[in-house]
Every structure is written in C-alpha cells, then in structure tokens.
N, C-alpha and C positions, 0 to 999 in steps of 0.2 A: 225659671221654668215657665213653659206657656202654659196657660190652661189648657185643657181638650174643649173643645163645642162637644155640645151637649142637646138636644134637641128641645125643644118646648114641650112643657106637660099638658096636655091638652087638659085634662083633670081636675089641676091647679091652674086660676086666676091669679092674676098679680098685677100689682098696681107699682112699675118702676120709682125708685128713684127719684130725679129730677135730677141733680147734681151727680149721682153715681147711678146708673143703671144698670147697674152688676146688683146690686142693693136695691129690696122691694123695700116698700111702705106697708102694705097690704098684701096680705096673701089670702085666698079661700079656697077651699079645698068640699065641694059638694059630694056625701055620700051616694051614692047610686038609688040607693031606695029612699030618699027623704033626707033631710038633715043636711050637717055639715060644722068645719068649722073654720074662722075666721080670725086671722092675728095680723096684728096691726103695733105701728110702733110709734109715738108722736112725740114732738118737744114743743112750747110754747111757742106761737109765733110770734110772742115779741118780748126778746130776752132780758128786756129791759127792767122790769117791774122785780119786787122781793118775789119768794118762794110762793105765797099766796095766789099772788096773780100767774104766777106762770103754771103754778096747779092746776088753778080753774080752766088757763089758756091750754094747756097740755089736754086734758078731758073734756074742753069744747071740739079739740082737734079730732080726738078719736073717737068722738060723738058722732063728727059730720061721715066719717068713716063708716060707721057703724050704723048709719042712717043713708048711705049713699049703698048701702048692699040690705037694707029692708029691716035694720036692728033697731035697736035701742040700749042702753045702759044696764038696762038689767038683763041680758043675753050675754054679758063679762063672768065667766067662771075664773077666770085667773090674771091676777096683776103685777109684773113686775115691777116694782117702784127702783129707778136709780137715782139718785140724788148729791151732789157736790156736796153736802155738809148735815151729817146726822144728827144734829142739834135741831136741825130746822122743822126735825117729827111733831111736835107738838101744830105750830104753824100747819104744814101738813096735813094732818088730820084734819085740822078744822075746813080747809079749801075742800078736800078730798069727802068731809060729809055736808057740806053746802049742794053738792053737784050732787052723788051717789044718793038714789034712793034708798031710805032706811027698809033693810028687811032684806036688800037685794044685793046687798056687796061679795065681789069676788072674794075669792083666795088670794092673798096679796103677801106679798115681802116686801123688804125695805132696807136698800144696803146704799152706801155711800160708794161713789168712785170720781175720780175724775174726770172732767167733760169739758168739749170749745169753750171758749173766752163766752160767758152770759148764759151758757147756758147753766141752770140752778137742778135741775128735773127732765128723766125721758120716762116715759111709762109705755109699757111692752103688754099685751093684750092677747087673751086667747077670749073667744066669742062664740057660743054654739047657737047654729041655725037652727030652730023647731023642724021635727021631726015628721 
C-alpha cells in the first residue's frame, strides 16, 4: 500500500532524519500565545563505549537539541529511557545523575527492548518552551 502525501504542517517544525526522512529527530510544535513544546529522540554517538558512556553521549545528544531551539535540561518534563539490558539501571542512574540537574528531573520510565548491533540506550524527550 502507498502512503497518501500529506501536506506540511506549517505549525510543527521538524528536524528529518538523515538516514530516513520519513522519520524526524526533533519535532516542535509553538503554542499561538507563547510556549510550546519540543520532543526529540537520541542515541549515543558512539556505540562503542558500556551503558555509562553511551548515557552521557545519548543526553549530550539531546542537549545540543535542546539548546539549538533556546532550551536547556531542565525544560525535560518527560523521559522515555529504552535500553537493551535492565540490569544495566543501576549503571544508568549514575550517568543519568552526573548530567541531570538535581531538583530538575523529568518523568522518566525505564523499559528494556531490543536495538541495532551497539546500540545499549535511546532516550525519547518531551521539552516545554516557557510561556
């Protein structure tokens, strides 16, 4: 079955893909009166490292994100954490409060699933713009 075209939302910003651009990286959606918000979805950029490093690398990712549309870390209300191996939570935590400011942490889950060859972590982002 083919898709239908679909027109562009002028509304919603999106930041494609790169390898599939059916598939955003970013998306932002500005309220009319102020505000807004902003989800974003990253993996390590370099797969190579344990669970630790690819933590830090996965949340310096959707840092630069979140700082390339006027954010910071603490404008995260919600975190989906995925991860190839639920043992790895302890490790986890620790990368995950090295970065995240204390006081300022999302709403977060934490479920295991399977992912590409190295990748360990993707973390999935909802971001609200000040008002």
């Amino acid at each position: 079955m083919i898709s239908p075209s679909f027109p562009a939302s002028p509304d919603i910003a999106r930041v494609a893909n790169q390898s599939l651009p059916s598939k955003s990286g970013v998306a932002v959606y500005r309220l009319p009166g102020g505000g807004g918000f902003m989800w974003a979805v990253a993996t390590s950029p370099d797969r190579t490292p344990d669970i630790r490093a690819q933590t830090v690398g996965c949340l310096r990712a959707l840092e630069g994100h979140l700082v390339a549309h006027g954010l910071d870390l603490t404008r995260i209300v919600r975190a989906e954490v995925v991860v190839t191996d639920h043992d790895n939570k302890p490790a986890f935590d620790e990368a995950w409060a090295s970065v995240m400011p204390d006081g300022q942490g999302p709403v977060r889950s934490f479920v295991e699933s399977r992912m590409p060859e190295g990748d360990l972590i993707e973390i999935i982002i909802t971001a609200v713009f000040p008002g």
